[in-house]
C-alpha positions in Angstrom: -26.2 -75.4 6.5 -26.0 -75.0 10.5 -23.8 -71.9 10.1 -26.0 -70.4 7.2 -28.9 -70.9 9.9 -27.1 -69.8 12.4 -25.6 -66.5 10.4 -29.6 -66.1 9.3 -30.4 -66.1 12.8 -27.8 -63.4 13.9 -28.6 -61.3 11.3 -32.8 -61.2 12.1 -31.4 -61.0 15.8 -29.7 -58.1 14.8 -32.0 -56.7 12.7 -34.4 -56.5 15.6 -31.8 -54.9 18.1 -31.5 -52.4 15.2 -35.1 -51.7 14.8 -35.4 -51.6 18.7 -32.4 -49.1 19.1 -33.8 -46.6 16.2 -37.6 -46.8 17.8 -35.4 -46.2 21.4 -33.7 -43.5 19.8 -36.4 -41.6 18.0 -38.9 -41.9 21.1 -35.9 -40.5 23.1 -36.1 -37.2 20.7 -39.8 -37.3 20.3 -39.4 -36.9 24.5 -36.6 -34.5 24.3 -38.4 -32.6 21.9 -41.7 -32.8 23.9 -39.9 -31.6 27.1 -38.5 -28.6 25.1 -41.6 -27.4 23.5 -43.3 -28.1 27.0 -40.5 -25.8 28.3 -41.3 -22.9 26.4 -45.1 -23.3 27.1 -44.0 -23.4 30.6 -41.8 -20.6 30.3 -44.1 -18.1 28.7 -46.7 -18.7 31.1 -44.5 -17.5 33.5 -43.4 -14.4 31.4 -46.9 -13.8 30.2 -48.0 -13.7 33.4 -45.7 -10.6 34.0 -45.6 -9.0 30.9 -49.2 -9.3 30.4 -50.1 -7.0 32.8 -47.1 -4.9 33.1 -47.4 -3.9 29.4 -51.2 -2.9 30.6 -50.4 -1.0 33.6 -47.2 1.3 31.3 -49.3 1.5 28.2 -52.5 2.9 30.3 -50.1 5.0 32.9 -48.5 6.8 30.5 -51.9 6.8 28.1 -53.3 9.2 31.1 -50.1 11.6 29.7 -50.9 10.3 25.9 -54.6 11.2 26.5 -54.2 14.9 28.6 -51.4 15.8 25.4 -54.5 15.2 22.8 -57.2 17.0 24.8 -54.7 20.1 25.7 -53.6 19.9 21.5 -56.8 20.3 20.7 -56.7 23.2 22.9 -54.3 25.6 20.4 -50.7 25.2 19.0 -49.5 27.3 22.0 -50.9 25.1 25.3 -49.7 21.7 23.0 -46.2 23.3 22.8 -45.9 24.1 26.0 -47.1 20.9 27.6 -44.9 19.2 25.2 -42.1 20.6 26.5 -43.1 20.4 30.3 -44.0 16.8 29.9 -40.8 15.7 27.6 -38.5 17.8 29.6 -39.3 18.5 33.2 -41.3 15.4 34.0 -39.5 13.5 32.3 -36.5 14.8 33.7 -38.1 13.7 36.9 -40.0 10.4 35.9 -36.5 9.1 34.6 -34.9 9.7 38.1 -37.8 8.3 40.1 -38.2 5.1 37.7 -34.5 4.8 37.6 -34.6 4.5 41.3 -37.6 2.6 42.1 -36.2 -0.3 40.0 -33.7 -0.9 42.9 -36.9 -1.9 44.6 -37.2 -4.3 41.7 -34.0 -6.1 41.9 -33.9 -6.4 45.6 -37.7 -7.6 46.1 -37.2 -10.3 42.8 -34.0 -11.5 44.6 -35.6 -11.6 47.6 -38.6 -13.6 46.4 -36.5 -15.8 44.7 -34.7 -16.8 48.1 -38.1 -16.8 50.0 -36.8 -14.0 52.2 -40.5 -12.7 51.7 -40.4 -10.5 55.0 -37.6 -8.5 53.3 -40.0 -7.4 50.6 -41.9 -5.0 52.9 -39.3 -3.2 54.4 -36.7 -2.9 50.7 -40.8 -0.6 50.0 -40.8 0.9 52.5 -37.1 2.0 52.0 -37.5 3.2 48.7 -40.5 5.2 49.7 -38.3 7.0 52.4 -34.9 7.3 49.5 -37.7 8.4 46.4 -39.6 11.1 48.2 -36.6 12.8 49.8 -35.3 12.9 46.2 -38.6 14.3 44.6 -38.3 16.8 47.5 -35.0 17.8 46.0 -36.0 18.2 42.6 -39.4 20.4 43.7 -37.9 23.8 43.1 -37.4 22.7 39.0 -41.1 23.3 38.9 -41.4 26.4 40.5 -38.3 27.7 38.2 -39.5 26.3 34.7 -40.0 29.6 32.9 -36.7 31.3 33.8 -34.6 27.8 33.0 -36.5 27.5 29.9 -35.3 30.9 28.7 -31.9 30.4 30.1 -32.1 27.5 27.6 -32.9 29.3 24.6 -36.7 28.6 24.2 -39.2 30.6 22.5 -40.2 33.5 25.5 -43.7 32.8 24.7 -43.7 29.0 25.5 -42.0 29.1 28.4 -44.4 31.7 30.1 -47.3 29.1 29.4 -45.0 26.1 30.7 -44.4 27.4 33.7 -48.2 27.3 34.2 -48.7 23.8 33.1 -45.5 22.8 35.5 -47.4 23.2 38.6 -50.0 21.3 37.4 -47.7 18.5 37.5 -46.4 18.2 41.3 -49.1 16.5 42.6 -48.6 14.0 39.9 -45.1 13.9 40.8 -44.9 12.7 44.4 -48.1 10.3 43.0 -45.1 8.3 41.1 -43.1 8.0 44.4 -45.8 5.3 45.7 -47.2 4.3 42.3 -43.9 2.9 40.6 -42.2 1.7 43.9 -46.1 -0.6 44.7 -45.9 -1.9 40.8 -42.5 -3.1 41.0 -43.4 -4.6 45.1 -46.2 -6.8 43.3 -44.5 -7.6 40.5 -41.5 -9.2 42.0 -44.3 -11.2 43.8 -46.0 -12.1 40.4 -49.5 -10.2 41.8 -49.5 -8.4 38.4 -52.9 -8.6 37.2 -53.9 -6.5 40.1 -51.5 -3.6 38.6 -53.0 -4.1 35.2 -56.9 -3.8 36.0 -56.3 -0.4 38.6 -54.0 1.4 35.7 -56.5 0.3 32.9 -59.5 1.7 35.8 -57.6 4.9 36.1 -57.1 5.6 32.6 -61.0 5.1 31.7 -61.8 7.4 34.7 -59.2 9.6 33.1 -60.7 9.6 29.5 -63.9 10.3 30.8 -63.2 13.4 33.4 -61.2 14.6 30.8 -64.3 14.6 28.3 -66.4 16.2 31.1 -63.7 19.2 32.3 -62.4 20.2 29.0 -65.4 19.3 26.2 -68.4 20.1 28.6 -66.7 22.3 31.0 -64.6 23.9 28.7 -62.3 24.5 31.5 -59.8 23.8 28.6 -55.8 23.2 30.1 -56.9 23.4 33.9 -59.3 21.0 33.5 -57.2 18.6 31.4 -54.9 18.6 33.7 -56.9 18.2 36.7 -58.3 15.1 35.6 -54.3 13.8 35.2 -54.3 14.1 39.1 -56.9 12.7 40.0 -56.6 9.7 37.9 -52.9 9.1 38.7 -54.0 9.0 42.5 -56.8 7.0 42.2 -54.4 4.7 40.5 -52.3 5.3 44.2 -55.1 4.6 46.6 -56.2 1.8 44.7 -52.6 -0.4 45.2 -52.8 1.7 48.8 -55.9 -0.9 49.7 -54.3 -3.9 48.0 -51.5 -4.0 50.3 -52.8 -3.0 53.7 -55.7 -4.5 52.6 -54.4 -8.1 53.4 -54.1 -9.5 50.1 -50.2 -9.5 50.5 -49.6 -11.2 53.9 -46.5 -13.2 53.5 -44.7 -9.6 52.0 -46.3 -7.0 54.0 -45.9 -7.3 57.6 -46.7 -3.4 57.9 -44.8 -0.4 59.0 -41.0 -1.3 60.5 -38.6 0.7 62.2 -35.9 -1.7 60.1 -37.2 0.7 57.0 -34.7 3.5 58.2 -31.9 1.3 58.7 -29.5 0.4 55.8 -30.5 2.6 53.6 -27.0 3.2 52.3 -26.7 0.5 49.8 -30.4 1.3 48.7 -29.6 4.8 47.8 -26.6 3.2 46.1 -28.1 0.7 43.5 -30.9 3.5 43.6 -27.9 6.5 42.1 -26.8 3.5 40.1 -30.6 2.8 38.9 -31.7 5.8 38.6 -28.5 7.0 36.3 -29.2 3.9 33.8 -33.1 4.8 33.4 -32.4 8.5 33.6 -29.7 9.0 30.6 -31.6 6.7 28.6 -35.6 9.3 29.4 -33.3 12.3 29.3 -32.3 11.6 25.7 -35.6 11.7 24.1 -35.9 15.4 26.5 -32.8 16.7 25.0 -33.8 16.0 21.6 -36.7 17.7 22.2 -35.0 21.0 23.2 -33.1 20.6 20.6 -36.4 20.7 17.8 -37.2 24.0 19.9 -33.9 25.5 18.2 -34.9 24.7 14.7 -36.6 27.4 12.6 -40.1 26.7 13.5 -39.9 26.1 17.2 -43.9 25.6 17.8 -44.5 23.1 14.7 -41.4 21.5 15.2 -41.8 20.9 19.2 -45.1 20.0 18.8 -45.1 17.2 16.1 -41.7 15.7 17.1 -43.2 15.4 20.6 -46.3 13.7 18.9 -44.3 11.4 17.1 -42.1 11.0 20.8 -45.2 10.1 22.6 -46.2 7.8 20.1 -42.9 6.2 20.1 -42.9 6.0 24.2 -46.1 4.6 24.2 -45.1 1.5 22.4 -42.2 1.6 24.6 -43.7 1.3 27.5 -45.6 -2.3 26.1 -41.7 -3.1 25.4 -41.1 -2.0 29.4 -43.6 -4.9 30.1 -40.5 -7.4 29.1 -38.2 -5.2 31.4 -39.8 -6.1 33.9 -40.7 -9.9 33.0 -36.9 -10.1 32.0 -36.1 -8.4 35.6 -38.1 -10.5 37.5 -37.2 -13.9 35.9 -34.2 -13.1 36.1 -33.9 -12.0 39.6 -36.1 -14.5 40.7 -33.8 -17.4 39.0 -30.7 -16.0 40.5 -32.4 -15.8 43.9 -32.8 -19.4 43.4 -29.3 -20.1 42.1 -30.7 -21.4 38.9 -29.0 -19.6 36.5 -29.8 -22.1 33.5 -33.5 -21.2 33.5 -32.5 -17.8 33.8 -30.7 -17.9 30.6 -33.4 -20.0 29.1 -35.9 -17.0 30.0 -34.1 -14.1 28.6 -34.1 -16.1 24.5 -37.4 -16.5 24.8 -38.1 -13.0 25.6 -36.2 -11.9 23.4 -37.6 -13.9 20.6 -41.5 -12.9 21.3 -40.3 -8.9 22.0 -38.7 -8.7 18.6 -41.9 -10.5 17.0 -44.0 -7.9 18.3 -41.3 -5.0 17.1 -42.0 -6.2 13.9 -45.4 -6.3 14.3 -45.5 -2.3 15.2 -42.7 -1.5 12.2 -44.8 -2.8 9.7 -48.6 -1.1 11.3 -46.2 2.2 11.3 -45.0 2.3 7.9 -48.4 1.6 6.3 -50.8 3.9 8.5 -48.2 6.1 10.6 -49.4 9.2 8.5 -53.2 8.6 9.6 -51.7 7.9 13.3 -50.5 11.1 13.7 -53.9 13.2 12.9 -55.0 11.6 15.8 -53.3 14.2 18.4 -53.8 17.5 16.6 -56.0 19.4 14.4 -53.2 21.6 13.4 -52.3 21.1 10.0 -48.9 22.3 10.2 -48.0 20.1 12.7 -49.9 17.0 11.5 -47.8 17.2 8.1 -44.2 17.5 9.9 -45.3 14.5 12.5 -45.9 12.1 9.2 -43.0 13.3 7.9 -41.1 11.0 10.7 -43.6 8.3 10.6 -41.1 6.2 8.6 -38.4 6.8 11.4 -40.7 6.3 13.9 -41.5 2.8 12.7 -37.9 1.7 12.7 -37.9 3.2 16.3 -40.0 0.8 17.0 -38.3 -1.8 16.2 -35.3 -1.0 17.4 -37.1 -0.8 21.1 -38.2 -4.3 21.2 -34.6 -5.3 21.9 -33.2 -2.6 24.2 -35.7 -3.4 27.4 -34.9 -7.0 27.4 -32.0 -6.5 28.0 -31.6 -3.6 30.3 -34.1 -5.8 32.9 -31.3 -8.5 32.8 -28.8 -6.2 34.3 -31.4 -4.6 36.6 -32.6 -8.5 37.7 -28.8 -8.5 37.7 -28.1 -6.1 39.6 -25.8 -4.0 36.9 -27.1 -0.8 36.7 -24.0 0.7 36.8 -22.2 -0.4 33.7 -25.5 -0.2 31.3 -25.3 3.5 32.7 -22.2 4.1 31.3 -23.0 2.3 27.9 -26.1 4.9 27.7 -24.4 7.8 28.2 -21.9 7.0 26.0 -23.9 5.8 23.5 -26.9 8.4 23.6 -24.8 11.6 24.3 -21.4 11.0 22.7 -22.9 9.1 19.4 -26.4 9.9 18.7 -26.8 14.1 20.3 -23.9 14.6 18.3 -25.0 13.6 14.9 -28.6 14.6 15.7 -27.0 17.8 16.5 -24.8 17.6 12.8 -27.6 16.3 10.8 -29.9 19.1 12.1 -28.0 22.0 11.8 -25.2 21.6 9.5 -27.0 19.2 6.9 -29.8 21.0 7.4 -32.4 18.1 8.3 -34.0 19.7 11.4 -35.9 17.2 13.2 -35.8 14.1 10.5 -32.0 14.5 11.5 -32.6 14.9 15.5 -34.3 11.7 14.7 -31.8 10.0 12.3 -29.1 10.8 15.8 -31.9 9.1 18.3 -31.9 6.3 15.7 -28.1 6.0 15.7 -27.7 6.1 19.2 -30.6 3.4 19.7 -28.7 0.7 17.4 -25.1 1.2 19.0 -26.5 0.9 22.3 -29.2 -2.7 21.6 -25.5 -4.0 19.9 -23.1 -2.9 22.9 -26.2 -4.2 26.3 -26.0 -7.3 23.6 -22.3 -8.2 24.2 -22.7 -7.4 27.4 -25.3 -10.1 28.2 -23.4 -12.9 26.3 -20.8 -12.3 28.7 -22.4 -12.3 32.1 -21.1 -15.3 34.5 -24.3 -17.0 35.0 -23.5 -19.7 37.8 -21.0 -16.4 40.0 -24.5 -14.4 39.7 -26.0 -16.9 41.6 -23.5 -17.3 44.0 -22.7 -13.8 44.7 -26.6 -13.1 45.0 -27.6 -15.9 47.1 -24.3 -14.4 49.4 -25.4 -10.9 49.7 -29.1 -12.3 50.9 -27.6 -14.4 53.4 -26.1 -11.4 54.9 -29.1 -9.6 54.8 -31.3 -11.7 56.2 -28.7 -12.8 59.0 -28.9 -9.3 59.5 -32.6 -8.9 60.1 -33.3 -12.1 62.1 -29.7 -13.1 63.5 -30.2 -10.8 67.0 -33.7 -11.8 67.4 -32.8 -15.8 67.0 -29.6 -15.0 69.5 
């Protein structure tokens, strides 16, 4: 009896321990899974808080050229060609070299924020102003030349006389982007983004409306279209102008420094390097325009595939708003030598870019026909631009990966290697069997398209790879290195 009582006793004992053990064990998940969730709530507050207004400021930036392309095609056939080509080839040309390099500003002033070497922030600006302008200097004489190098490229005679009239419209917007994209990617690496967003969003209404006024009341038809583009894009200008000197960025803003004309040989390094990634990756939506201007109907088929291209970059540039939430995370994680939560960032980014691919695939496939009446009266043109609407949805989808990724290796610092991965992937894969599909099968621009497409894919699988295989924790460490240096630099002979 004593041992049955006893055994009875050990077994309730038990029991309890059990019971106890399992109710430890599940509220041990329930916190693990609390702290997760509460992770990613934490986490996309942060990203959000980026993206958010980053994917404002691109979407209403480049809706001032989305906006001057509808009121100039509702001009004529001729003006819209012509633009097309100016804006999808020449600025482009230019906008991809400029936003290549300013995003060395991006890397440097996330790292730097990361380490708290705030007082670093002002002078890597200040630098890049001094690198980018010298280089839009350079590239001035394209503008002056765009009729003559048009021909020289086999363009229609006609459209490149009325290009190179629309091309010097465009230099004042060009040395605009010097200060505009350099300032965005300065507050951004701060996390003072919401400031970006409202002045692009201002600029773009003031656009829409002096647009109205010049070409609809006016009438002053491609002049005035155009003239409200510069003014808006340096309204946008002045408008960051009085944020900064303004005071509201004290800690990163000490103003004007001599130390901005020193060192500038590493900037104009990762710039080349930058710039090369962006530019290869731009350039290839320009040459597959030029090529459209060799197929038989060079005005229709310039016209709607730049439609449909426009289109296309427009969503890209809300996909951009993760390149530079996945840039500054990033950079501001390594900067920190917390290369865990960087990781952690980059799925989650990911995960909600894809989502909203999706989101624009399916909106594209059931109303991209009725999208494209939008930017033309032409009927000629608004049939062969619905005729890509279905590749212009899986475009789409394929660009909510891509930008992700390319602002790890900028936050990253590797520019270099994703610029060989583009030009291998845009120019030896997808020109190629644009350029076969086109020509030799006949396809004209569905097959320019099916190329761009094939080029996309190759290129989100290959920056994929690459990704999986970066060295977190020797990111950190050679990061956190490189700012020591530079800041020892700075301060060391004042301290001495």
């Amino acid at each position: 009896m004593p041992a049955c009582r006893s055994t009875d006793f050990e077994e309730k004992v038990l029991k309890i321990m059990d019971n106890g053990l399992e109710h430890g064990l599940l509220a041990s998940h329930a916190e693990k899974v609390d702290n997760f969730w509460g992770r990613i709530w934490m986490e996309n507050n942060k990203i959000w808080r980026i993206a958010f207004p980053a994917m404002l400021s691109r979407a209403t930036s480049f809706g001032i050229t989305v906006v001057t392309q509808a009121f100039i095609g509702h001009v004529s056939a001729m003006d819209l060609a012509a633009y097309a080509l100016v804006q999808t080839i020449l600025v482009r040309f230019a906008d991809g070299i400029l936003l290549g390099m300013s995003s060395a500003t991006e890397t440097l002033c996330g790292q730097s924020f990361g380490a708290k070497q705030y007082h670093m922030m002002g002078i890597y600006l200040q630098r890049s102003w001094i690198v980018d302008a010298a280089t839009t200097s350079i590239l001035l004489p394209l503008y002056f030349f765009v009729t003559p190098i048009f021909i020289l490229l086999g363009q229609n005679e006609e459209i490149a006389v009325a290009s190179g009239k629309i091309a010097a419209w465009f230099i004042p917007i060009l040395y605009s982007f010097i200060f505009s994209l350099t300032i965005q990617m300065f507050l951004q690496a701060q996390q003072k983004n919401m400031i970006i967003g409202c002045l692009a969003t201002l600029s773009l209404v003031l656009h829409v409306l002096l647009s109205w006024i010049f070409v609809c009341r006016f009438n002053w038809k491609v002049p005035g279209a155009m003239s409200a583009a510069i003014i808006s894009s340096w309204a946008l200008v002045f408008g960051e102008f009085i944020y900064i000197f303004g005071g509201w960025c004290p800690d990163t803003w000490k103003g004007f420094s001599k130390a901005a004309f020193t060192d500038l040989l590493p900037i104009v390094k990762l710039s080349i390097s930058s710039g090369v990634m962006l530019c290869v990756q731009l350039w290839y939506s320009s040459v597959l325009v030029l090529l459209a201007g060799y197929t038989k109907n060079a005005t229709i088929s310039v016209s709607a595939f730049s439609i449909c291209l426009n289109i296309s970059t427009w969503e890209y540039m809300i996909s951009l708003a993760f390149l530079s939430a996945a840039c500054v995370r990033v950079s501001n994680e390594i900067g920190r030598g917390n290369a865990n939560a960087a990781k952690f960032s980059i799925r989650l980014m990911l995960c909600t870019s894809i989502t909203i691919g999706v989101v624009f695939w399916i909106i594209f496939l059931v109303f991209g026909k009725e999208i494209v009446y939008l930017f033309t009266s032409d009927e000629e043109v608004a049939e062969a631009a619905a005729d890509l609407s279905v590749f212009l949805a899986f475009t789409m989808l394929l660009q909510s990966i891509q930008p992700v990724l390319s602002g790890v290796a900028i936050g990253c610092g590797m520019q270099g290697k994703i610029a060989i991965v583009n030009v291998c992937t845009y120019y030896v894969i997808g020109v190629p069997i644009g350029v076969l599909l086109a020509y030799v099968a006949h396809l004209d621009i569905k097959g320019i398209w099916i190329g761009m497409l094939c080029g996309l894919l190759i290129q989100a699988l290959v920056i994929s790879y690459i990704t999986w295989k970066i060295n977190w924790e020797e990111q950190s460490i050679t990061t956190s290195q490189s700012l020591f240096v530079e800041t020892r630099g700075r301060i060391g002979p004042k301290l001495g």
